[in-house]
Structure formats: structure tokens, C-alpha cells
ROVOVO-461225 format. One line per 4 residues: number of its first residue (from 1); for each residue x, y, z of N, C-alpha, C, CB. Coordinates in nm, 3 decimals. Each point is the difference from the previous one (the first is absolute). Glycine has a CB too. Layout:
// residues N
NUM) X:Y:Z:X:Y:Z:X:Y:Z:X:Y:Z | ...
END
This chain:
// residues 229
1) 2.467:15.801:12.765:0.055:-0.128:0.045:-0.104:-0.089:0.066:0.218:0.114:0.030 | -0.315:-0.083:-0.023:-0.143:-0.034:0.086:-0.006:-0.106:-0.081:-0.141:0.214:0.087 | 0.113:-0.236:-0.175:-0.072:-0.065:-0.142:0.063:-0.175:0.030:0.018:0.273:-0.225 | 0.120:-0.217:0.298:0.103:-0.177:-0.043:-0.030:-0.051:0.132:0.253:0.050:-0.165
5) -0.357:-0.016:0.232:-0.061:-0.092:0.133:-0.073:-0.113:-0.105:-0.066:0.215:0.237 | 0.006:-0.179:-0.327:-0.035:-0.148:-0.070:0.065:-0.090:0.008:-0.076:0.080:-0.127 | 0.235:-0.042:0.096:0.086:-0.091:-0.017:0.012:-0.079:0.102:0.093:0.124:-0.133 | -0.120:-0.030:0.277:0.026:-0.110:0.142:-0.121:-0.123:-0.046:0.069:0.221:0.249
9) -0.194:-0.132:-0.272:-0.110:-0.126:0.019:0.019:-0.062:-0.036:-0.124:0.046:0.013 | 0.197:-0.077:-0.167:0.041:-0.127:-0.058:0.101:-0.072:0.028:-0.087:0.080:-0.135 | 0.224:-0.029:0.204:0.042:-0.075:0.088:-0.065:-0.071:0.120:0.139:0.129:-0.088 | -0.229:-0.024:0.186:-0.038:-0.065:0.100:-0.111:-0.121:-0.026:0.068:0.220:0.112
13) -0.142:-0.206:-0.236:-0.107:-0.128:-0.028:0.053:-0.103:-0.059:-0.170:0.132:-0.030 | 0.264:-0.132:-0.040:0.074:-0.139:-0.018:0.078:-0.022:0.094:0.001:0.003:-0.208 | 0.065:0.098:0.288:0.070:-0.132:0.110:-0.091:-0.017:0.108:0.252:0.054:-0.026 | -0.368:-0.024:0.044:-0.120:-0.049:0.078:-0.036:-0.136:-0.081:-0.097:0.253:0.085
17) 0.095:-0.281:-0.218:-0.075:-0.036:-0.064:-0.124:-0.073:-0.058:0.163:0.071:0.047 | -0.162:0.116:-0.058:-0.167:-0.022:-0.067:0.005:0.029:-0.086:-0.126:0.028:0.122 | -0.060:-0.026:-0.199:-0.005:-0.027:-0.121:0.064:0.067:-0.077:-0.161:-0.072:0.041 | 0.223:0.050:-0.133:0.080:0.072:-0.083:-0.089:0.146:-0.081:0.145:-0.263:-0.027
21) -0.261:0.194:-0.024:-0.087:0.061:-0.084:-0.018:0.123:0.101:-0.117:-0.215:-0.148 | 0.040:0.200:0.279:-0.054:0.095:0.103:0.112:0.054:0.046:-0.197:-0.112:0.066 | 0.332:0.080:-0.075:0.126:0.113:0.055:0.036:0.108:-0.126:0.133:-0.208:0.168 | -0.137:0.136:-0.241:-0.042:0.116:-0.172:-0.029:0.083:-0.016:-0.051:-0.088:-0.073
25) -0.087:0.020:0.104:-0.129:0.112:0.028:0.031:0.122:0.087:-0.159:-0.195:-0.008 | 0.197:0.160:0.128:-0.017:0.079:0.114:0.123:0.113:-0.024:-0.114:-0.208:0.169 | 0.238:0.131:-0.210:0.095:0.134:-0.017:-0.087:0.106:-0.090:0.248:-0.145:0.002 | -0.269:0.085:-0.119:-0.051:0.100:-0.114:-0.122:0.062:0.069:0.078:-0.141:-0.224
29) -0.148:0.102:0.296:-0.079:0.144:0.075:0.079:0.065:0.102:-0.224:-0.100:-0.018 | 0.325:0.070:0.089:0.067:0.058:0.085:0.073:0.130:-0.070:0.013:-0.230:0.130 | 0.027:0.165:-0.227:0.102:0.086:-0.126:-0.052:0.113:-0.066:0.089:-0.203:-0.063 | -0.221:0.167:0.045:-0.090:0.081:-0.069:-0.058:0.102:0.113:-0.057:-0.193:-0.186
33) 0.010:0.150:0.304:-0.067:0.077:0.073:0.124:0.123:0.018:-0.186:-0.206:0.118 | 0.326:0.195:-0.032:0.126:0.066:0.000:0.052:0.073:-0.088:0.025:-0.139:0.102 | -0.075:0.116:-0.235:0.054:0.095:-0.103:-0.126:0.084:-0.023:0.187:-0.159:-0.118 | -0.293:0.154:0.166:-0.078:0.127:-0.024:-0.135:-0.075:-0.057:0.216:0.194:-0.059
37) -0.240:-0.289:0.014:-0.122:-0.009:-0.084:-0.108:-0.081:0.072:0.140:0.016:-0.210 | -0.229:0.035:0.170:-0.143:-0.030:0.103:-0.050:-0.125:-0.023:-0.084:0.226:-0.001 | 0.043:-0.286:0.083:-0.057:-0.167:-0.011:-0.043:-0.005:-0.130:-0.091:-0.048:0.235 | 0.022:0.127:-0.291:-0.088:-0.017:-0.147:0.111:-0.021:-0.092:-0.212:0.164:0.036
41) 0.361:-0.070:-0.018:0.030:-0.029:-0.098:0.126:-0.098:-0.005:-0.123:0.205:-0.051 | 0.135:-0.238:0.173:0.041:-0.171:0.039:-0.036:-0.089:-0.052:0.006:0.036:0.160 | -0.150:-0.038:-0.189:-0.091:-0.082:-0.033:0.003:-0.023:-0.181:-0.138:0.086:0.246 | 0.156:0.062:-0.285:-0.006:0.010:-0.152:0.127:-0.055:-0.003:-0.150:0.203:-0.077
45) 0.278:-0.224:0.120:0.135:-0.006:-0.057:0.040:-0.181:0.044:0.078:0.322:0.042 | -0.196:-0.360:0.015:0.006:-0.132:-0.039:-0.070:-0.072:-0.104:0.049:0.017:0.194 | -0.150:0.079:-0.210:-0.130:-0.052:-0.068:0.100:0.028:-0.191:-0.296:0.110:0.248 | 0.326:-0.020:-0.252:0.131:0.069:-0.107:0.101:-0.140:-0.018:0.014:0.305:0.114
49) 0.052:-0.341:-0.032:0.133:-0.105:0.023:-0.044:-0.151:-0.038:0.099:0.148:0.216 | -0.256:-0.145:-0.186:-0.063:-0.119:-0.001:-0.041:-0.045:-0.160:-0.082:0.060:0.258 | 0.053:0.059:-0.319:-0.047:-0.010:-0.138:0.086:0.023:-0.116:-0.183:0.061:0.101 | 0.269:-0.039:-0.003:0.127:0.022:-0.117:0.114:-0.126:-0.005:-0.016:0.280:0.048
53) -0.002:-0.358:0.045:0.098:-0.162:0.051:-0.159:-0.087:-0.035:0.241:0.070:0.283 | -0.316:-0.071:-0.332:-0.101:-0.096:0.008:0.051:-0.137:-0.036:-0.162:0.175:-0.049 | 0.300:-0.148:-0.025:0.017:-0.181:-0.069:0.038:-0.071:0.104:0.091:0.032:-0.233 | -0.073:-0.007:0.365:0.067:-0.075:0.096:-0.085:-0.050:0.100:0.184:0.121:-0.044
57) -0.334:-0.125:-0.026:-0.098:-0.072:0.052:-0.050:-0.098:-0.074:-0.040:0.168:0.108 | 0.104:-0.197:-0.206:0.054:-0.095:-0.084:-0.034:-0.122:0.060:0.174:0.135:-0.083 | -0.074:-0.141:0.185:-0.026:-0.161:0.065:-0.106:-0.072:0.047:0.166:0.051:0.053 | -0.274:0.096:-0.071:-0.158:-0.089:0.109:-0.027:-0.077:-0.168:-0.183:0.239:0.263
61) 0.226:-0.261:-0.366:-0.039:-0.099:-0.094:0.064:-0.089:-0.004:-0.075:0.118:-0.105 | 0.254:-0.131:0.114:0.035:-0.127:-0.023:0.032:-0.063:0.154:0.091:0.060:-0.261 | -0.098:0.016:0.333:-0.024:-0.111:0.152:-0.137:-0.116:-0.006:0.091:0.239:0.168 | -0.227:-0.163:-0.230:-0.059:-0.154:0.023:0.041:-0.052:-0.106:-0.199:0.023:0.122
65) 0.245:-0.052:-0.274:-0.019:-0.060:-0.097:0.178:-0.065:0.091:-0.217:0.156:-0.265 | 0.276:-0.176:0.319:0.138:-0.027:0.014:-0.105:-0.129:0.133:0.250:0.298:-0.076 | -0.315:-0.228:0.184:-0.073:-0.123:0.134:-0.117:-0.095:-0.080:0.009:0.201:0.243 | -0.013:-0.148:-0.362:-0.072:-0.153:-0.046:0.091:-0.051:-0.044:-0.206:0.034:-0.060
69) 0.312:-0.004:-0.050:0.066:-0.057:-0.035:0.090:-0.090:0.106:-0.049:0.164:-0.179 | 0.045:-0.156:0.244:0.080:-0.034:0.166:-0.103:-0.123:0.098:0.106:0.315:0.020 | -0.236:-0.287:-0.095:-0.137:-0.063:0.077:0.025:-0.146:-0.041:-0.196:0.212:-0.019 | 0.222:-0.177:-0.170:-0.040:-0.128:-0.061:0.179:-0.073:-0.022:-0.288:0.108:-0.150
73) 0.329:-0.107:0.208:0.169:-0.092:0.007:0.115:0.069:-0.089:-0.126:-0.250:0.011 | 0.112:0.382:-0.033:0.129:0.106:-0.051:0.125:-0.086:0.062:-0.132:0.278:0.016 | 0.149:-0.222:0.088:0.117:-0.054:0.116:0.063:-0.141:-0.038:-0.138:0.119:0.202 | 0.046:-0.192:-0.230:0.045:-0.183:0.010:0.010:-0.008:-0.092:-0.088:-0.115:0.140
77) 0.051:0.164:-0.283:0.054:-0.043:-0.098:0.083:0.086:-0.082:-0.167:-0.134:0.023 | 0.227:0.194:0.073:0.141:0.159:0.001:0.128:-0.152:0.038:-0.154:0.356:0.184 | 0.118:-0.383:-0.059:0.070:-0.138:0.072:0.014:-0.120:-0.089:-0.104:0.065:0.215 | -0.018:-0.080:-0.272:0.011:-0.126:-0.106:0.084:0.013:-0.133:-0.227:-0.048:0.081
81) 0.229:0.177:-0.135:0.084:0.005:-0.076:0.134:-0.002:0.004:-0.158:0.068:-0.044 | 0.202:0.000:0.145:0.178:0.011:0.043:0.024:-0.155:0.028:0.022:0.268:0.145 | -0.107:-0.327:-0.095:0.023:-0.156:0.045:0.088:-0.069:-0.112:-0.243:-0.019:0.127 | 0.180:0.044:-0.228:0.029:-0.043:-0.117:0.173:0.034:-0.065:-0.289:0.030:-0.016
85) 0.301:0.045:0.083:0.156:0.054:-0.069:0.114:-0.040:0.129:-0.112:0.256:-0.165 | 0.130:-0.407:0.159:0.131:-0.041:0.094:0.081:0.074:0.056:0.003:-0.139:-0.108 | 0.068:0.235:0.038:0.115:0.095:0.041:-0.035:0.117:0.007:0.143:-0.113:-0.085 | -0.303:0.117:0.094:0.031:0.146:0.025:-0.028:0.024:0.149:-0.063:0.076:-0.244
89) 0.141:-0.024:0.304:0.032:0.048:0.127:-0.070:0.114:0.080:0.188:-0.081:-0.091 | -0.219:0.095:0.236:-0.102:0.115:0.026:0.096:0.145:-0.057:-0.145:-0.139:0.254 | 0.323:0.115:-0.218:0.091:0.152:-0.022:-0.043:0.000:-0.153:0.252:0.000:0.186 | -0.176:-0.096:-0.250:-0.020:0.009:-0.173:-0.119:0.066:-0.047:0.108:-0.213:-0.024
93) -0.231:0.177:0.080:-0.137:0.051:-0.053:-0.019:0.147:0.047:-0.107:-0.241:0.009 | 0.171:0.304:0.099:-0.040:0.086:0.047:0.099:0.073:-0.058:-0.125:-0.078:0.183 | 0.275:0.050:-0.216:0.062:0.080:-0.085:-0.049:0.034:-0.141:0.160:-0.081:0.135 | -0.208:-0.002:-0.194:-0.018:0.008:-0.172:-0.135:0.144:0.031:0.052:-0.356:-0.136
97) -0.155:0.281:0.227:-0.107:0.086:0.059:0.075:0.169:0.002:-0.120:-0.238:0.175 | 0.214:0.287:-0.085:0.113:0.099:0.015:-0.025:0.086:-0.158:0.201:-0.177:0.181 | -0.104:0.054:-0.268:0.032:0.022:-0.119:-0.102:0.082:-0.091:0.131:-0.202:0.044 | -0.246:0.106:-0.052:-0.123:0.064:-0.101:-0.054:0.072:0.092:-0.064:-0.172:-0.168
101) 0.036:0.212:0.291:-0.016:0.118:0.011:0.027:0.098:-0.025:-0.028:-0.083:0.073 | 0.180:0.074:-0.055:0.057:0.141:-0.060:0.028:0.033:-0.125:0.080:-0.003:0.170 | -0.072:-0.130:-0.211:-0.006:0.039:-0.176:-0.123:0.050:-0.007:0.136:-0.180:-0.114 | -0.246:0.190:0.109:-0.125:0.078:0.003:-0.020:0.068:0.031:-0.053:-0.081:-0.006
105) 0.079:0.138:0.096:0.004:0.135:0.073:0.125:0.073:-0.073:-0.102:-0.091:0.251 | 0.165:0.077:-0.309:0.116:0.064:-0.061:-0.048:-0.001:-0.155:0.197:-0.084:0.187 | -0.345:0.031:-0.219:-0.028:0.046:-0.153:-0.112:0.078:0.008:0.085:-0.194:-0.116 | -0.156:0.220:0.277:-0.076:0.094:0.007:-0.131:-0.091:0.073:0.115:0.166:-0.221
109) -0.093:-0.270:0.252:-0.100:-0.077:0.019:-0.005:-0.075:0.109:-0.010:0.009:-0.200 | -0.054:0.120:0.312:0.021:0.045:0.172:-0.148:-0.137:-0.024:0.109:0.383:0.113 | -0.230:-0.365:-0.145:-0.075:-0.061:0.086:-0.034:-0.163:-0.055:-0.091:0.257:0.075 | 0.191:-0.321:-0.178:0.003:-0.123:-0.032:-0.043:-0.119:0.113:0.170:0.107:-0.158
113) -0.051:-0.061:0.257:0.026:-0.062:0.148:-0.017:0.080:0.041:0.126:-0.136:0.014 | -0.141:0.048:0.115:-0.046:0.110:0.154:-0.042:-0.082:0.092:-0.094:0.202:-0.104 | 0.096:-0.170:0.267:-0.004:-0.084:0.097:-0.179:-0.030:-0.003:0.255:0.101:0.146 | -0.337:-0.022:-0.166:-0.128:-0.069:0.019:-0.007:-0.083:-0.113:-0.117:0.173:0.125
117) 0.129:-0.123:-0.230:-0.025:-0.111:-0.170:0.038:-0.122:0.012:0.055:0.161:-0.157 | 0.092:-0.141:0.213:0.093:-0.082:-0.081:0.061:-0.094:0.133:0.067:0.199:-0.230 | 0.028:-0.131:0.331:0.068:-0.051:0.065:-0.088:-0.109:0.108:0.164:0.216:-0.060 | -0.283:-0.158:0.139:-0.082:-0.046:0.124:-0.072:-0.127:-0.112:-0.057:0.276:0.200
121) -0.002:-0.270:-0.338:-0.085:-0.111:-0.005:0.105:-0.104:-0.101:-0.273:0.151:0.032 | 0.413:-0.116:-0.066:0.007:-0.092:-0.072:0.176:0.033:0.022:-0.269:-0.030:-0.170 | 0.343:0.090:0.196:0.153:0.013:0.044:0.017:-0.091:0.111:0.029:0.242:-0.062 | -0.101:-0.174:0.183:0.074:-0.101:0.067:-0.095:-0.139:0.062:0.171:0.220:0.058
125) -0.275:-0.249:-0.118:0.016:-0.141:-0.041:0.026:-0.090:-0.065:-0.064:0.058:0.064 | 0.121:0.013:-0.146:0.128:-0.067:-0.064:0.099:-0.037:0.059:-0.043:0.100:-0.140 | 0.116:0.000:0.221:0.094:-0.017:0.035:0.005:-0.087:0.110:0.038:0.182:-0.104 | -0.152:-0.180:0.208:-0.025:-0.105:0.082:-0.007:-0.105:-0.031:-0.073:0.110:0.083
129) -0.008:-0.168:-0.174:-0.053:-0.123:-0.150:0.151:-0.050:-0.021:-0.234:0.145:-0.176 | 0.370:-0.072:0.125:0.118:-0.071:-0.042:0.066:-0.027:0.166:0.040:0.132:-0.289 | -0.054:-0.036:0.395:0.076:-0.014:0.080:-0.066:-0.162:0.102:0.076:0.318:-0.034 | -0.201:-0.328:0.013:-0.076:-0.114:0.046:0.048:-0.142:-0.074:-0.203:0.173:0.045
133) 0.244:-0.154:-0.176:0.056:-0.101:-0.037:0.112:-0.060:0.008:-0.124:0.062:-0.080 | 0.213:0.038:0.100:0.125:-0.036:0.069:0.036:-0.065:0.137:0.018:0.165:-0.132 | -0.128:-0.065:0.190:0.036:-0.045:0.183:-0.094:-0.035:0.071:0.146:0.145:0.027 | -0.298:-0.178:-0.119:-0.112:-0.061:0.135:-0.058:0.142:0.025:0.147:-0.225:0.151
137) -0.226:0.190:-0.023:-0.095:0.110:0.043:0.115:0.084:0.022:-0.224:-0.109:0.110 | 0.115:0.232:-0.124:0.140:0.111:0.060:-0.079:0.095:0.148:0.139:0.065:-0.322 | -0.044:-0.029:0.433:-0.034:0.036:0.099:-0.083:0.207:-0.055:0.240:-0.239:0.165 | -0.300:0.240:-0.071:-0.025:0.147:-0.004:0.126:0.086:0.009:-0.219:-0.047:0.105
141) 0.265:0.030:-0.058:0.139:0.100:-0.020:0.050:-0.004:-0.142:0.086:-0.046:0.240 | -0.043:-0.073:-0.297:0.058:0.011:-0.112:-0.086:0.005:-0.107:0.169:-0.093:0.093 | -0.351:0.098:-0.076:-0.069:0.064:-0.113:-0.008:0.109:-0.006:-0.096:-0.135:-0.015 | 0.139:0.229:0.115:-0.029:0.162:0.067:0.081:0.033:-0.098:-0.036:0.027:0.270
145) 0.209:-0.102:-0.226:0.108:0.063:-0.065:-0.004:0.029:-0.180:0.123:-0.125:0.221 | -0.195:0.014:-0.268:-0.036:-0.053:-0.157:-0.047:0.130:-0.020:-0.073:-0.270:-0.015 | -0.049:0.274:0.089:-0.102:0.101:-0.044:0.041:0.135:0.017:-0.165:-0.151:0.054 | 0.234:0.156:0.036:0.084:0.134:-0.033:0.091:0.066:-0.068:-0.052:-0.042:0.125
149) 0.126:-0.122:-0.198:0.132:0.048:-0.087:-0.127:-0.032:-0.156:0.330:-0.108:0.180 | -0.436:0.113:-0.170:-0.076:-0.017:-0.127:-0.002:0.193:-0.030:-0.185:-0.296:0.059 | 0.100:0.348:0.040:0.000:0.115:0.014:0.107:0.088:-0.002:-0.156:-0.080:0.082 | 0.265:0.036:-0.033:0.133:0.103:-0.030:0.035:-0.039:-0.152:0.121:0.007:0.269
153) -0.138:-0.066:-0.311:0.051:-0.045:-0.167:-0.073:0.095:-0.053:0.034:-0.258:-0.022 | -0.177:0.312:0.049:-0.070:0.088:-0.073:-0.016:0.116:-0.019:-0.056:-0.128:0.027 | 0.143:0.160:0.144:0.045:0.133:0.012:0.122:0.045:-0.076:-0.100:-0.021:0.206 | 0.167:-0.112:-0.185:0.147:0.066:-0.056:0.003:0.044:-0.125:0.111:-0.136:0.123
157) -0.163:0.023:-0.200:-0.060:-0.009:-0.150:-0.027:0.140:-0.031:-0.116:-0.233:0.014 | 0.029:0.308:0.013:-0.097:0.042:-0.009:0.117:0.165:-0.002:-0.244:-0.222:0.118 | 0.251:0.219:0.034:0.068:0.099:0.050:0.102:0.024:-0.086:-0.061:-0.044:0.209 | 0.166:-0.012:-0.266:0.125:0.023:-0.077:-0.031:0.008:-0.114:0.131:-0.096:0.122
161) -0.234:0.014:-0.183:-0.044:-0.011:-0.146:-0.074:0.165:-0.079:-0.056:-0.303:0.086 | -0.007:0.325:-0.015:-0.100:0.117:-0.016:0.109:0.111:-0.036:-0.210:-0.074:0.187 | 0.238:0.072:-0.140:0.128:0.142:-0.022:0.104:0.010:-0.114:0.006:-0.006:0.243 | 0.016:-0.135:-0.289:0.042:-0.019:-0.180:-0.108:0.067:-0.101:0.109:-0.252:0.049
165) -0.249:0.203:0.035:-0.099:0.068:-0.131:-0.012:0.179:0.014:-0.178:-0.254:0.002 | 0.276:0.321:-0.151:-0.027:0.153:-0.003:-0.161:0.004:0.061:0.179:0.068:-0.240 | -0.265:-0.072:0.212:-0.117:0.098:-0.010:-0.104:-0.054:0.178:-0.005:0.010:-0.376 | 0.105:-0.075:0.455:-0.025:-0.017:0.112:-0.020:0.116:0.082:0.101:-0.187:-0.043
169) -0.189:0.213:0.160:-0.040:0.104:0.064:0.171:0.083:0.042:-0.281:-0.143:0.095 | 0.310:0.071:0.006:0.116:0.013:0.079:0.151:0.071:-0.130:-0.123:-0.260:0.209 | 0.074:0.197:-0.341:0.142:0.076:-0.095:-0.024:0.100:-0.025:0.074:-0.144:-0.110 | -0.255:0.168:0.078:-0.047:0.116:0.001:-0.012:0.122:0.053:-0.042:-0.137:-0.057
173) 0.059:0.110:0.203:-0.015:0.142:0.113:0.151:0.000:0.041:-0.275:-0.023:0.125 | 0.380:-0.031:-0.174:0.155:0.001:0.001:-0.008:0.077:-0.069:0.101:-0.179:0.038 | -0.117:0.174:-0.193:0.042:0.048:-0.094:-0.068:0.181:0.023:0.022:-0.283:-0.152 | -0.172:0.280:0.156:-0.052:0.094:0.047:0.076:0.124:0.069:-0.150:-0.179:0.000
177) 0.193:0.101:0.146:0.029:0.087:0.121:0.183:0.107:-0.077:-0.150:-0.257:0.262 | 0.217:0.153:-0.301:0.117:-0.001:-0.023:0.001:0.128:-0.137:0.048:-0.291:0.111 | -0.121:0.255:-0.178:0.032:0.095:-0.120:-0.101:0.110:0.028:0.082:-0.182:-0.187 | -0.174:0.197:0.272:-0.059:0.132:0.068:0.062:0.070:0.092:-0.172:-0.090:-0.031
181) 0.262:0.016:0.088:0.070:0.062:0.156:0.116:0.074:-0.071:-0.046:-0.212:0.210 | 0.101:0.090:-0.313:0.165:0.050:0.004:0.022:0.001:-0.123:0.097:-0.091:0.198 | -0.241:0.179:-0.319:0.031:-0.016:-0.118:0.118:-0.079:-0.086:-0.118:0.178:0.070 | 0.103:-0.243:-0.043:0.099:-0.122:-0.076:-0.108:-0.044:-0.083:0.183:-0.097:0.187
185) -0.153:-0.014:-0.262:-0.060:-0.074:-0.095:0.050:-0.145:-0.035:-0.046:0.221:-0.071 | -0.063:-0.281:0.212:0.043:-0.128:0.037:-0.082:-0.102:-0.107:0.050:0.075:0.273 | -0.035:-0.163:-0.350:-0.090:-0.092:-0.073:-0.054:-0.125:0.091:0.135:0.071:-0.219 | -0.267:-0.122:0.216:-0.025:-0.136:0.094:0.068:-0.081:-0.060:-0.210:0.020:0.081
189) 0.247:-0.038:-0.217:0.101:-0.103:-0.078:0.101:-0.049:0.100:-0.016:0.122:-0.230 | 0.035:-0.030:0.264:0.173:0.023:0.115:-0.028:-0.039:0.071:0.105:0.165:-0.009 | -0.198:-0.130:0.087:0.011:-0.059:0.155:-0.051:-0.159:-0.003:-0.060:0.258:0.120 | -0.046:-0.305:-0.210:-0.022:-0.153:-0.032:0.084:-0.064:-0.015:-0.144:0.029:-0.079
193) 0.322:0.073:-0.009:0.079:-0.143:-0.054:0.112:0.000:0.167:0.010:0.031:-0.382 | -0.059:0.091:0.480:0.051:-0.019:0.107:-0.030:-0.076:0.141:0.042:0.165:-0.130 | -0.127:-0.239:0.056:-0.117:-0.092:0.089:0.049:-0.151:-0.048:-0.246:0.188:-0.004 | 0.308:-0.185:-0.096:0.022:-0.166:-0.031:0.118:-0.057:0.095:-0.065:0.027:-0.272
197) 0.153:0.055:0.304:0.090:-0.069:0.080:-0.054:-0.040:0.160:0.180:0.132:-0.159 | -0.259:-0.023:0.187:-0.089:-0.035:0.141:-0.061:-0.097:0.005:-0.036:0.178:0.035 | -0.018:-0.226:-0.153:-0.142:-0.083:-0.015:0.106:-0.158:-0.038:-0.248:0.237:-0.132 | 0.327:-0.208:0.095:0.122:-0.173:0.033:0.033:-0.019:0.077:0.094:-0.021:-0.120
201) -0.014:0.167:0.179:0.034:-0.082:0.154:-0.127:-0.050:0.137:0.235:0.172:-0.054 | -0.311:-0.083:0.027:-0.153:-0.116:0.058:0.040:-0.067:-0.055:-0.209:0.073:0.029 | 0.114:-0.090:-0.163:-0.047:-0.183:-0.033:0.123:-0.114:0.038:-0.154:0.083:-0.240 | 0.276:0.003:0.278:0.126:-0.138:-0.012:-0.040:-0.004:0.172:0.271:0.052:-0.235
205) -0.255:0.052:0.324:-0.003:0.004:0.139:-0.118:-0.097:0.021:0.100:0.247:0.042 | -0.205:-0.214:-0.082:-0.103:-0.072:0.068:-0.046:-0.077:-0.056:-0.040:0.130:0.099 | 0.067:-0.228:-0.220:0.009:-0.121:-0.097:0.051:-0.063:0.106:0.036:0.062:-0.251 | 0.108:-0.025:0.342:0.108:-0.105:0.026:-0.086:-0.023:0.153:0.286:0.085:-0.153
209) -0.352:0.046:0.226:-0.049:-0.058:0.145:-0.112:-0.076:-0.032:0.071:0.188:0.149 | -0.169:-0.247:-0.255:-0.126:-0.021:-0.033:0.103:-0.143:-0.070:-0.211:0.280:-0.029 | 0.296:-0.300:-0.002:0.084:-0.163:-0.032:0.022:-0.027:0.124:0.137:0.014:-0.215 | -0.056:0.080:0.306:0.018:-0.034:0.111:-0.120:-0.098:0.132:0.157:0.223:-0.107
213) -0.262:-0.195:0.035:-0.117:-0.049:0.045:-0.052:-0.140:0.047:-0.010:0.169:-0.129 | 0.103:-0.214:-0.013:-0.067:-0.159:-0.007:0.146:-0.045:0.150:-0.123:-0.075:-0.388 | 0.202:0.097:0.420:0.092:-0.076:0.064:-0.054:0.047:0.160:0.224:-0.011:-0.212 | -0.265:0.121:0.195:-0.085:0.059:0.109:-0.093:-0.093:0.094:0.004:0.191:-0.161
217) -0.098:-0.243:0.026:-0.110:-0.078:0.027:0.099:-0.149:0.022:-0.229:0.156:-0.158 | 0.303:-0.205:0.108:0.080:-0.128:0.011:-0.003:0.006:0.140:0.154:-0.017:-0.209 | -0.057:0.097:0.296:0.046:-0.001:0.119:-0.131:0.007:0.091:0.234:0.106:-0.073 | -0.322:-0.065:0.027:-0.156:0.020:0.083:-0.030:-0.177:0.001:-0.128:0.298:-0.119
221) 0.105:-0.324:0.018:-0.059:-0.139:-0.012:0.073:-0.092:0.041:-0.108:0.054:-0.161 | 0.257:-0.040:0.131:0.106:-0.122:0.120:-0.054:0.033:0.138:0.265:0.004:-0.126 | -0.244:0.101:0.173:0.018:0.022:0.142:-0.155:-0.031:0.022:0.220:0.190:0.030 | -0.320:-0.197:-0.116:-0.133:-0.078:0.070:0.008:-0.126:0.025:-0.129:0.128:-0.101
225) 0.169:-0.178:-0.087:0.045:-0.135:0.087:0.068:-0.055:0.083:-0.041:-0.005:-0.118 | 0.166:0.062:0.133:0.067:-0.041:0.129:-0.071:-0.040:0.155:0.154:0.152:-0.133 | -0.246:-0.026:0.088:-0.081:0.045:0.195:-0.130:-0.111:-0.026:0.035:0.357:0.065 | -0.052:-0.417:-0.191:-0.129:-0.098:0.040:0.057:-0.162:0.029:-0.183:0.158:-0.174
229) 0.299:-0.195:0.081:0.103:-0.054:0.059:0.039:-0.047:0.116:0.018:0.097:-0.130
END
């Protein structure tokens, strides 16, 4: 039972919070030291973990090719384009946004979108870009809020969508656990076509709070004007 003191450290370093990376770290030598194995081979069982996840260092390439793209006016002409479409609305854009996420992620196609690619250099200045046209400058609060319901669209998307596609990790170690534990003979077919009803009632749930948006921002921008008024 020694071993699940890791577990405290990682409670206790995020609600300290610190670095995430270095509270990681530190359980997994805590964990490692407690279950018996000697610094060396602490050392090998990251060095092992490290070479076997290598794609998730991935991002040290498209983070700079994304800050030039960001250097030379990405952002403003993300804004300049939505400008262009009268009706389209910050909720409307961020719903359809919702939409093709998860339609993509539900044909297998997790890294199309994504919050560094997709959402931070060109989602939600968009969505700021239509919501600016409607109502004038917009306060820091209600770009926070934008920028955050940009990011939940991608989760949700993402999150509900993935699990329609059979050959997804998560249908996989279902299917796995279930027909190893309790010899049955579960198909991922099954559990994907048991993912479509989950993955509507999102997109309808959080389509309607992400419409709900634009009236959101209405009542923000009266009640400014009122108070400059």
C-alpha cells in the first residue's frame, strides 16, 4: 500500500500548484522508489516510457510554425474573414465549430482540430472578430468567456465524438478488459453504435449553451452601455 503515497504527491502538488510536469515526475520516483526499484531503475522506466510516447513531443514542431504564423497576422485575418459573414454570430460559429469537430473525431480524425492548431490561432478569433462586430470593443471578461466557450466546443467535440470511432483507444481497452475478464464476446461495432446517442445529446446540450452565448454577450454590451450612459 506504500506505493499509493504517489498518489498523495499528486494530489498534494496540484493543490499547491506546482508544476505539473515536476509533480509527475516526483510521484513516479516516489512510486518507484516504494515499490522496490533502485534509482537506476527509476531512471530506466522513464527513459523506457519516454521512447515509447515519443509522438507527444510532437508539438516542439508545430508550436513554432503556429508563433510565426501568429507573428505575421494569422489572428487578424481569422477576424477579417468572419467579418465578412453578417450573420454569423460568435454562439452560431462556435456551434457549427462543436459540430465539425465532432463529426471528425467520430470518422477517426482526433488531430484535424485541436486547441494549439486550431482553436488559440484561429477559433477564437473568430469568434471574437464576429462578436466585435456586433457589439464594439469587447471587455476582458467577455473575451475570457469567448475564449473559453472556444475551448469547451473542442473538448466537447472531441470528447463525445471519439468514442463513435470503433478503432479509438478507449473502445479498444473496453472491448479488451470486458471480453478478457468476463469472457463474453463484446464487438467495438457495439459499443460505437452505443456512443451515437451520447454524442447528440452533447452536441444538442452544448450547441444550445454556445447559442445561448450571443444573448449572453447582448446583455453584457447593454448593461455597458447603459453604465457609459
Amino acid at each position: 500500500m506504500l506505493v499509493l503515497l504517489g498518489v498523495l504527491v499528486v494530489v498534494a502538488g496540484f493543490a499547491t500548484r506546482r508544476n505539473p510536469l515536476l509533480v509527475v515526475g516526483a510521484a513516479g520516483i516516489v512510486t518507484g522508489l516504494l515499490g522496490g526499484l533502485s534509482p537506476r531503475e527509476v531512471l530506466a522506466a522513464f527513459g523506457t516510457g519516454f521512447a515509447s510516447s515519443r509522438a507527444v513531443t510532437i508539438f516542439a514542431i508545430t508550436l513554432p510554425v503556429i508563433g510565426l504564423l501568429e507573428r505575421y497576422g494569422l489572428q487578424e485575418q481569422a477576424r477579417a474573414v468572419v467579418a465578412r459573414f453578417g450573420r454569423l454570430t460568435p454562439g452560431r460559429f462556435l456551434a457549427l465549430y462543436l459540430l465539425l469537430r465532432q463529426a471528425t473525431a467520430a470518422l477517426g480524425l482526433m488531430s484535424v482540430f485541436g486547441h494549439a492548431q486550431t482553436v488559440r490561432p484561429l477559433a477564437a478569433p473568430m469568434a471574437e472578430g464576429a462578436a466585435e462586430r456586433r457589439h464594439g470593443p469587447l471587455s476582458e471578461t467577455a473575451r475570457e468567456k469567448l475564449r473559453s466557450f472556444a475551448a469547451s466546443a473542442d473538448n466537447v467535440g472531441l470528447f463525445f465524438g471519439e468514442d463513435v470511432f470503433l478503432a479509438v483507444g478507449s473502445i479498444l481497452l473496453i472491448t479488451g478488459f470486458v471480453n478478457t475478464t468476463y469472457h463474453t464476446h463484446l464487438e467495438p461495432l457495439e459499443l460505437a453504435l452505443w456512443a451515437i446517442p451520447t454524442a447528440l445529446c452533447a452536441l444538442a446540450v452544448h450547441g444550445w449553451r454556445l447559442l445561448r452565448l450571443d444573448r449572453t454577450l447582448e446583455h453584457a454590451a447593454a448593461g455597458t452601455a447603459g453604465a457609459v450612459k
